[in-house]
ZAMARGU-4260 file (C-alpha; in steps of 0.2 Angstrom, whole numbers, plus 5000, padded with zeros to 4 digits):
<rodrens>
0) 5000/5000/5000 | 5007/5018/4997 | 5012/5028/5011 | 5000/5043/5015 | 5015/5056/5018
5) 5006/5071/5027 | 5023/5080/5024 | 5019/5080/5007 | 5004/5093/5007 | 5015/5105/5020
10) 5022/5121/5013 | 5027/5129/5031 | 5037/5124/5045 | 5049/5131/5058 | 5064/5121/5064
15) 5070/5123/5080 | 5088/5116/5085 | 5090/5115/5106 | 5106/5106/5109 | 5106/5102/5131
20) 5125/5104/5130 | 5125/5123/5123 | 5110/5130/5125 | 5111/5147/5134 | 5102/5158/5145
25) 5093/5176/5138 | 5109/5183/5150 | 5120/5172/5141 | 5124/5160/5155 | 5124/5142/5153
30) 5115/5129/5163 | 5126/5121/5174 | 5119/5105/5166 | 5111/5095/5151 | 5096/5091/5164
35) 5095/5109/5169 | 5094/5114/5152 | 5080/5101/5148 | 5073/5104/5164 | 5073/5123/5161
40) 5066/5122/5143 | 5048/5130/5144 | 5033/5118/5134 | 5020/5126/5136 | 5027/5143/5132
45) 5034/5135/5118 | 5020/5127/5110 | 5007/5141/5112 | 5023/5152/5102 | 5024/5140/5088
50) 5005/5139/5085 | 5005/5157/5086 | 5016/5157/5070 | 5004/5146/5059 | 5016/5134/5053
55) 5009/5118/5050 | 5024/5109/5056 | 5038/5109/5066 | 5055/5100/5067 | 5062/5097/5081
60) 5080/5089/5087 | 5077/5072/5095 | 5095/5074/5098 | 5111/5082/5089 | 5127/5089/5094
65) 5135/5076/5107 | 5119/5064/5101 | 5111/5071/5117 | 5093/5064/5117 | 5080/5075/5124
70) 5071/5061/5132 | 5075/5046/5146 | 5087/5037/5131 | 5090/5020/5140 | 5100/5016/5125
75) 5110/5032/5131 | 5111/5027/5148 | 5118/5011/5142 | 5132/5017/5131 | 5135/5034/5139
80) 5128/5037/5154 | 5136/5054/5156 | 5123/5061/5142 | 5106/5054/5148 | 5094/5065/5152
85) 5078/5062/5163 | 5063/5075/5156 | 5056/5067/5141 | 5057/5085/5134 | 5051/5078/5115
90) 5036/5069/5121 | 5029/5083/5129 | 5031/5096/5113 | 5026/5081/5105 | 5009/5081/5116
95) 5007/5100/5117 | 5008/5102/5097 | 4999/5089/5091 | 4983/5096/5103 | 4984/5113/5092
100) 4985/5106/5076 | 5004/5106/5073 | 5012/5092/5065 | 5029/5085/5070 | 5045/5078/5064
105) 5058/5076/5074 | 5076/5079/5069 | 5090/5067/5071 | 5110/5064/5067 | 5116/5046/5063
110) 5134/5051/5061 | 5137/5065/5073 | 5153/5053/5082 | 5166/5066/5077 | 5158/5078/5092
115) 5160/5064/5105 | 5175/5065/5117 | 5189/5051/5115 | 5183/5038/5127 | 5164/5039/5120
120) 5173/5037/5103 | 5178/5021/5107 | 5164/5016/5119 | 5155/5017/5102 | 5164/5012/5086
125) 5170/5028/5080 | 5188/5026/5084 | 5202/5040/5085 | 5206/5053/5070 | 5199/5058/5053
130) 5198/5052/5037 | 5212/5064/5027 | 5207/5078/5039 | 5187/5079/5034 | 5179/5080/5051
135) 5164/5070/5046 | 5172/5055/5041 | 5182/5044/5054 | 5197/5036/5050 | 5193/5019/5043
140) 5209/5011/5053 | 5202/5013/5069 | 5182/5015/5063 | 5172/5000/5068 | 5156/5000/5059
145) 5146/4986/5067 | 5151/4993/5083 | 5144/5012/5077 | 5128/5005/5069 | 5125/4994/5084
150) 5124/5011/5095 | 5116/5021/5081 | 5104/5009/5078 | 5097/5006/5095 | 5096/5025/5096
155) 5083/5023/5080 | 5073/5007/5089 | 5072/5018/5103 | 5064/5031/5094 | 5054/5023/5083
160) 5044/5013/5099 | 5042/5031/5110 | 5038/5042/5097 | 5034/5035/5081 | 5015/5031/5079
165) 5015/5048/5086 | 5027/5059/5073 | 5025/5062/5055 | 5042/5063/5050 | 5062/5059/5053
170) 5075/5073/5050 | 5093/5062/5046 | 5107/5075/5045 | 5125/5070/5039 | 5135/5068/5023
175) 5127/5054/5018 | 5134/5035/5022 | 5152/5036/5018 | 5167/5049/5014 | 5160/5065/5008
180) 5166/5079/4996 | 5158/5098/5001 | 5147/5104/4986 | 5150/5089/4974 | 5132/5085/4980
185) 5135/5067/4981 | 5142/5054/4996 | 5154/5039/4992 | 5143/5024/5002 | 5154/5009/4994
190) 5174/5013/4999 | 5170/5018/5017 | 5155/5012/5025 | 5149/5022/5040 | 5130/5023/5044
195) 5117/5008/5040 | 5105/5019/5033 | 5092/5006/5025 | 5092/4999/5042 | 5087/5017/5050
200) 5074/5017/5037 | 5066/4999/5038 | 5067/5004/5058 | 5056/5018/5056 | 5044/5011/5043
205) 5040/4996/5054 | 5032/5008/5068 | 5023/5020/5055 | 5023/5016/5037 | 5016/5035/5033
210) 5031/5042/5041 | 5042/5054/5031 | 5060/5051/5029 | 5070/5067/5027 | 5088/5068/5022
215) 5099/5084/5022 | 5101/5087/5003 | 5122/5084/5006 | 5119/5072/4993 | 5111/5056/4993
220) 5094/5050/4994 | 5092/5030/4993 | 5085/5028/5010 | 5072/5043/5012 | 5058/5050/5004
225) 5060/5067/5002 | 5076/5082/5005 | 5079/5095/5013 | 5093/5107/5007 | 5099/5122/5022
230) 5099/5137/5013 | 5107/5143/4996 | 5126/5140/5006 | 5124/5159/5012 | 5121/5167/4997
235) 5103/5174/5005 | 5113/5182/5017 | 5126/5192/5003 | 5111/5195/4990 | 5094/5199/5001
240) 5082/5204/4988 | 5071/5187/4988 | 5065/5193/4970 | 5082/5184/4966 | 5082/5168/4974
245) 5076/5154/4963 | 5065/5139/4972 | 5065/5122/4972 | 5058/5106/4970 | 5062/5101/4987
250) 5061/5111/5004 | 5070/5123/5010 | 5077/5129/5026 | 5082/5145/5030 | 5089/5154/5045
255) 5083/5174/5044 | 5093/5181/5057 | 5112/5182/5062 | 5107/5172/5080 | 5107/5157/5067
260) 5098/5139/5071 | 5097/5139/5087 | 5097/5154/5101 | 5116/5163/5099 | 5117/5169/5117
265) 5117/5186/5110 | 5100/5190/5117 | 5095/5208/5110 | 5111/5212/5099 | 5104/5200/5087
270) 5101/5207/5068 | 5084/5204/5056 | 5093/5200/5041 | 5080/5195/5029 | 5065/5208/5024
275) 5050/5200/5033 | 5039/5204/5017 | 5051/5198/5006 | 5052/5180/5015 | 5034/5177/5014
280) 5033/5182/4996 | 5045/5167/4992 | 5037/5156/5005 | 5022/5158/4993 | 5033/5154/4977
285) 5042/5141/4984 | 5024/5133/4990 | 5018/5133/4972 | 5034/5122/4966 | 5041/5112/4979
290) 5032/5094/4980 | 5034/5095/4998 | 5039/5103/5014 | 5040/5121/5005 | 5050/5132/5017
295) 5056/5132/5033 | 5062/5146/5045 | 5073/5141/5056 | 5077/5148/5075 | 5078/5143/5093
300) 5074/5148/5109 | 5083/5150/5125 | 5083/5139/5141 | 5070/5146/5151 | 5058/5153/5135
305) 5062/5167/5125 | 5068/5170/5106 | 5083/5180/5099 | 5075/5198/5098 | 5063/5198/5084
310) 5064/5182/5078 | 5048/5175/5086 | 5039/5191/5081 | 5045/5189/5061 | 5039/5170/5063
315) 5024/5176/5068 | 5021/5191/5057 | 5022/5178/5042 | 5011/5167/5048 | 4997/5181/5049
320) 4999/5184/5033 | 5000/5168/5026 | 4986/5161/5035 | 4970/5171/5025 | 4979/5162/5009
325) 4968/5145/5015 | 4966/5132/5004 | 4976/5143/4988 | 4993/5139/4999 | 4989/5123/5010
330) 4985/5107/5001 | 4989/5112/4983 | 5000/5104/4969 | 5011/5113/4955 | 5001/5120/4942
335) 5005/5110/4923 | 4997/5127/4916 | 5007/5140/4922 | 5022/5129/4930 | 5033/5137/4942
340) 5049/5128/4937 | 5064/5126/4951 | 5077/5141/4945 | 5064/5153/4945 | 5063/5167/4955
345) 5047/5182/4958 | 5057/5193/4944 | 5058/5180/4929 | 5037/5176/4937 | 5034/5195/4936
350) 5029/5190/4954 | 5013/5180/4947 | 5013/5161/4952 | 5000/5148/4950 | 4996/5129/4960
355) 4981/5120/4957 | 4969/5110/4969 | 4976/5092/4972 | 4961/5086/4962 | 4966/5100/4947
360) 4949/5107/4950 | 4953/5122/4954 | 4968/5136/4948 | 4977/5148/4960 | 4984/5164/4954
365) 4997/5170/4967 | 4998/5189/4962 | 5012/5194/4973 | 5015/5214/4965 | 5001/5220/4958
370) 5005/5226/4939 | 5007/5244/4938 | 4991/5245/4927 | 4982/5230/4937 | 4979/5219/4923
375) 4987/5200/4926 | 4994/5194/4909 | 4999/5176/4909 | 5004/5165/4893 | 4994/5152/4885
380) 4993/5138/4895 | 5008/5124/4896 | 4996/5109/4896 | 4980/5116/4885 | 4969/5119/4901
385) 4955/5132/4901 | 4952/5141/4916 | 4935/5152/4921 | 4925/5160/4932 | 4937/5171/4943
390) 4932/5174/4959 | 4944/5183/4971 | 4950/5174/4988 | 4957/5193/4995 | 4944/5202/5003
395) 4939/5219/4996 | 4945/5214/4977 | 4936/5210/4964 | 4939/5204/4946 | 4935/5211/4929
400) 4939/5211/4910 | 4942/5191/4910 | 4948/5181/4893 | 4957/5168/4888 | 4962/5163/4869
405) 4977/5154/4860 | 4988/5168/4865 | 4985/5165/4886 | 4974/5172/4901 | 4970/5191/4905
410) 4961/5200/4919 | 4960/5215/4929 | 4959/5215/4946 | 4954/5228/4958 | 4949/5237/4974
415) 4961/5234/4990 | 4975/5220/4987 | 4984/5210/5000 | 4997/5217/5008 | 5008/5204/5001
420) 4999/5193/4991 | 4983/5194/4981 | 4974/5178/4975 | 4962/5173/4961 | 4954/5157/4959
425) 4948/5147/4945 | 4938/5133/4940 | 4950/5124/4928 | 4943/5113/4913 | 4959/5098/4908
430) 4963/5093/4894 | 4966/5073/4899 | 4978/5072/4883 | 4990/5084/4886 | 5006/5079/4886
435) 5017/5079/4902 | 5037/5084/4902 | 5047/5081/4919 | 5063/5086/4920 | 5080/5079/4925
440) 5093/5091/4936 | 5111/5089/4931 | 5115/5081/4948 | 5102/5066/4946 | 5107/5049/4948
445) 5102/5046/4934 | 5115/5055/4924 | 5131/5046/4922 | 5147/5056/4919 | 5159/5045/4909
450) 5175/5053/4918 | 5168/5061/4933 | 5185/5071/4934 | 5179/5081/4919 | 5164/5090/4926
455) 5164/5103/4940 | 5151/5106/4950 | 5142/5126/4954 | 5128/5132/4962 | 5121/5146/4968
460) 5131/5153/4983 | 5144/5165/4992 | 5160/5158/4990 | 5172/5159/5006 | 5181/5177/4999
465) 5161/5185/4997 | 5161/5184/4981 | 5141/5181/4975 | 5141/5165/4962 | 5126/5173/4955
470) 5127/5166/4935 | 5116/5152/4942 | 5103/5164/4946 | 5088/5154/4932 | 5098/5138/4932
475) 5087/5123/4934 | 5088/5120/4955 | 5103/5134/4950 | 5116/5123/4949 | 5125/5118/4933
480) 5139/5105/4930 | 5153/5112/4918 | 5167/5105/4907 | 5180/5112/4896 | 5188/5096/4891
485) 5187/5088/4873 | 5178/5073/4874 | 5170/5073/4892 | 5153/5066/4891 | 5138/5061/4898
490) 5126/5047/4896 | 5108/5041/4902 | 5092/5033/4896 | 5073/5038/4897 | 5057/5032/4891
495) 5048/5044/4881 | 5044/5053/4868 | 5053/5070/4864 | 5071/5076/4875 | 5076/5092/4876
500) 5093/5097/4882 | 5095/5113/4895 | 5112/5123/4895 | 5120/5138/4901 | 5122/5148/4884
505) 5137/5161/4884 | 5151/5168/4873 | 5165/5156/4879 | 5151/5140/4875 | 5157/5127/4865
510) 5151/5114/4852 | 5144/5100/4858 | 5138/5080/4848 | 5120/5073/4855 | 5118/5055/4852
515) 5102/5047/4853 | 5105/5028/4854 | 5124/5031/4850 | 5120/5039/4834 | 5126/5056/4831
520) 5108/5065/4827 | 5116/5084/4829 | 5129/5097/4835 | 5124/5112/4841 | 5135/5128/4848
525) 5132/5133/4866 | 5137/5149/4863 | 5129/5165/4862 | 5133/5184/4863 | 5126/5186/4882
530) 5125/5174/4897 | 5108/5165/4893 | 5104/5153/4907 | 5092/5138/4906 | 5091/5137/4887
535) 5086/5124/4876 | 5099/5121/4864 | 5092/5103/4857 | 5077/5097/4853 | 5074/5078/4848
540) 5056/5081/4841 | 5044/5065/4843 | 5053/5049/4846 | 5047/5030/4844 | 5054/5015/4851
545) 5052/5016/4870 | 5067/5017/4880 | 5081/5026/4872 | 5100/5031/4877 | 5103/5049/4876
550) 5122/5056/4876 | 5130/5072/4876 | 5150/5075/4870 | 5157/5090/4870 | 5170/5094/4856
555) 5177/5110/4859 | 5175/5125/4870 | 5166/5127/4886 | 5148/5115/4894 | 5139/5121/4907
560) 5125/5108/4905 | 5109/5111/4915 | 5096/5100/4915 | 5085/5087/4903 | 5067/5089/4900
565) 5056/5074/4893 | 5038/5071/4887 | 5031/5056/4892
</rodrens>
């Protein structure tokens, strides 16, 4: 039977990091304990905060830093009694939330061994030293993986038989199950074996079949449902008009303040640094993309009760005005009319987005700037779809001058619009033969690079010297793999019935062969006189035959391939 993921119809969370070992007071003291700072942590307050923000989930550490449960862990007590704690501090959020409506997942880290002091290291598998200096990895001569998977895996039984009837989702953090390379985007889970992550899964789905296994988007995904990514690696801090960040196709987490994920023990020299407005705007766009999870806000409060000055109140600010949006923002699907595709932002959308209802009866239009002479203009519709009868879901507007014709979708709208959003809903009319296109990112698994060493990896961020990467800006999940070696290919294989090819046009873009079935069917230039990003440079046009192998060479110059886009 197919799981019924209630993740999967969320598009606003918070996630709260509380570490027992660090978590300060609001006068930057620390508890002299981790059972004071359980002890201290205020439910109630707490729970009646986070429904006061409207999310409709929260995640939550289970445990993290020094893998120090927030619960009576007799699996802890066992194998490090030093870090057992005797409130079950989880269960009671877990209680409080679930009686207002909030749902829960709770946040763990399978391979956190590298924050544990000598002796527990040993006491536990993970054995002395690194692998090559990377933190994250143990040094496979001392590493014992039965003895580590042994630990971690009680940790996961435990978990599953307290809390997991009770939960609708798992948060694994980490680089994935073996040796790890930053920003390649992928893990290396054969050469250096460290966490036994089908076993956490098989564990989790015993207890609860519907819950939602979350990984860290670090790169792999074999074990879990869904990702996660943390932010645009900084870049939302360097460039903070939102109009610029693209969305996703998965869920993203942000912190919007300098206090970070969890409380910073600065309390009231903390700095807003993301426009309030701004954040909710993209919360709405990213709603009408991602397939689950949408945005997260991410923030912590202090032992004894209390947020980082602001931070509750910007957490609560977008939830008023996201809650009016109602069933245009909660329970919705991308639209296949008017697609909001991962890389775009509100400026290449005009700050106009739609969704549709899960059963594509009805069509949202997310107006998010009003045009300047408040007639909505859209194009013709992607999968032949008529829409009518407009009836405005923001009080005081109303609708006028509606039409719709081969050349797309017009209206006017008028009279008081929302302060940061104002929506239009339509009864939709499919067409059940449209044709459907998905599309493939450059760092799916199902891309195979015949000499890996050709190809760089880039995405959208602020490198360490604060210089803003922003050519991605419009790339497909704006990332991009790049070559400027003769002959480096890649290679994969799809069922359908047209392929498109997606690049990064510019004028040091190179020629490039596309073989379909091994045979050479075109070469086409990547080049172009201005930077041109997520372009369509090859198009197959209808293909018979079923399965078919699709490859790409490049024969001179400079690749920066993007993504591939089928028809079914």
């Amino acid at each position: 039977m197919k799981p019924v993921y209630a993740y999967e119809k969320m598009r606003y969370g918070i996630f709260v990091h509380y570490i027992a070992s660090q978590a300060p007071y609001t006068d930057g003291s620390a508890p002299a304990d981790i059972n004071e700072a359980a002890d201290g942590f205020d439910v109630p307050r707490f729970v009646e905060e986070i429904a006061s923000t409207g999310a409709e989930y929260l995640i939550f550490t289970a445990w993290h830093y020094l893998a120090i449960p927030l619960y009576p862990s007799e699996v802890t007590r066992r194998w490090r009694p030093d870090r057992y704690i005797r409130r079950d501090l989880v269960g009671e959020i877990i209680d409080g939330l679930r009686r207002r409506g909030v749902r829960i997942i709770l946040y763990t880290h399978p391979r956190d061994g590298h924050d544990f002091t000598g002796e527990e290291r040993t006491d536990c598998g993970w054995g002395e030293g690194y692998y090559q200096d990377m933190k994250d990895t143990p040094n496979p001569d001392t590493f014992d993986y039965e003895k580590w998977n042994r630990y971690t895996l009680e940790l996961y039984e435990e978990l599953a038989d307290r809390y997991g009837s009770r939960i609708d989702g798992i948060w694994t953090d980490g680089m994935g199950p073996g040796r790890f390379i930053f920003g390649i985007q992928r893990a290396y889970p054969y050469e250096h074996p460290i966490v036994n992550y089908m076993s956490i899964r098989r564990i989790m789905k015993r207890v609860n079949p519907d819950i939602a296994l979350i990984q860290n988007a670090f790169g792999y995904h074999f074990s879990n449902d869904f990702i996660m990514s943390e932010s645009f690696f900084d870049f939302e801090f360097s460039h903070k008009d939102t109009g610029d960040w693209p969305v996703c196709d998965r869920a993203m987490a942000f912190v919007f303040s300098d206090s970070g994920w969890e409380a910073s023990g600065r309390y009231g020299r903390t700095e807003i640094k993301i426009d309030c407005a701004g954040m909710a705007r993209y919360i709405i766009l990213q709603a009408t993309c991602a397939s689950a999870g949408g945005t997260c806000l991410a923030a912590g409060p202090y032992c004894g009760g209390g947020w980082d000055v602001g931070n509750l109140e910007y957490m609560q600010q977008i939830g008023t005005w996201i809650a009016p949006l109602g069933e245009s923002l909660r329970n919705i699907v991308p639209s296949t009319s008017w697609p909001t595709i991962a890389g775009d932002n509100m400026k290449a959308k005009r700050y106009i987005a739609a969704c549709s209802s899960p059963d594509r009866r009805y069509e949202y239009i997310h107006i998010l700037r009003i045009p300047e002479d408040g007639i909505v203009r859209l194009p013709a519709s992607e999968d032949g779809a008529r829409i009518a009868f407009p009836t405005a879901l923001t009080p005081g507007v109303t609708v006028s001058d509606f039409c719709q014709d081969d050349r797309g979708v017009q209206f006017r709208v008028n009279g008081t619009f929302g302060e940061i959003d104002t929506v239009v809903r339509f009864k939709r009319e499919n067409r059940p033969e449209a044709a459907q296109w998905i599309w493939i990112n450059d760092s799916d698994k199902r891309i195979r690079f015949k000499v890996p060493e050709d190809w760089t990896y880039h995405a959208l961020s602020t490198r360490p010297d604060g210089r803003e990467e922003t050519e991605y800006i419009g790339c497909y999940e704006a990332d991009i793999r790049r070559s400027e070696v003769p002959g480096a290919r890649f290679d994969t294989w799809f069922e359908g019935s047209e392929i498109e090819l997606i690049v990064a046009t510019d004028p040091v873009g190179g020629e490039i062969d596309v073989l379909i079935d091994d045979m050479c069917v075109a070469t086409v230039s990547t080049c172009s006189e201005t930077r041109k990003t997520r372009t369509a440079v090859f198009s197959s046009g209808e293909l018979y035959g079923g399965i078919h192998t699709f490859s790409v060479v490049l024969k001179s110059g400079r690749l920066e391939f993007d993504a591939l886009r089928i028809r079914l």
